[in-house]
NUDOZA-327919 format. One record per residue (C-alpha): residue in one letter; y, x, z. Coordinates in pm, whole numbers, plus 50000, padded with zeros to 5 digits. Layout:
<recs>
AYXZ;...
</recs>
This chain:
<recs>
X915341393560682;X912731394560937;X909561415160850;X906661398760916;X903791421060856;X903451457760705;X900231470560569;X899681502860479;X897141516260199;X895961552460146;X895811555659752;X893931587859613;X894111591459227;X893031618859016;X895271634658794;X895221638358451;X894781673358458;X895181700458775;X898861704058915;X899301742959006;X902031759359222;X901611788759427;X900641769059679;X897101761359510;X895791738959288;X895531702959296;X893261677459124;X894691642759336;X897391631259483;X897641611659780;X899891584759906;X901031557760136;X901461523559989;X903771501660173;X903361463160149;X905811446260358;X906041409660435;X909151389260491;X909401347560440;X906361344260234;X907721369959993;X906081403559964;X907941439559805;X906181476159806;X906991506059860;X905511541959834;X905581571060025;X905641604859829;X904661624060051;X901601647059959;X897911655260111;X899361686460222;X902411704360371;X903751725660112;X906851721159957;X907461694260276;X906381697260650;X905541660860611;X902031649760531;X900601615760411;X898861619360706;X901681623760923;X903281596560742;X901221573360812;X901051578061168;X904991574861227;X904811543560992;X901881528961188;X902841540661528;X906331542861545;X908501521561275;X906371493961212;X906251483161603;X909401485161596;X911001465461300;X908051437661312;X909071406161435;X912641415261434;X915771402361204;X917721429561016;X920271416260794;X921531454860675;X920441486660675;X922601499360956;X920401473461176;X917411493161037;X918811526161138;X918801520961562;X914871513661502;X914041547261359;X916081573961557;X915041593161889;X915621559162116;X913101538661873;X910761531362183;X913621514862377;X913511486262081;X909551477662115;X907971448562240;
</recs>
């Protein structure tokens, strides 16, 4: 499979009624929407990842970024036929496989 395109979409819904930990209080959730492209076909995907850290160090925010900045450039353009081709593009030497 060889990803074409990714776009990403920031998707804030309110809730039905207020989610409460002891973090806080929360009225909306945030998320990433993935829509990946690959031979005319397209699939989603979500990241769960919330508005804030809390229970995670990892943000939609911060999500985002390494989706945007850092996997994306690096799987686009580029045939994977399994996941272990996918993993090489997301560890510490990601860089080495852009452009």
């Amino acid at each position: 499979m060889k990803l074409t395109r990714l776009t990403l979409h920031h998707l804030r819904m309110n809730l039905k009624s207020p989610f409460e930990t002891s973090f806080g209080r929360i009225t909306t959730r945030d998320c990433v929407l993935v829509e990946a492209w690959s031979n005319g076909l397209v699939g989603w995907g979500e990241c769960v990842a919330d508005r804030d850290p809390g229970y995670s160090y990892e943000t939609a925010g911060t999500a985002w970024h390494v989706l945007k900045d850092f996997l994306a450039p690096a799987v686009i353009g580029r045939e994977i036929t399994s996941p272990l081709e996918f993993k090489p593009y997301c560890g510490k030497g990601a860089r080495a496989f852009y452009g």
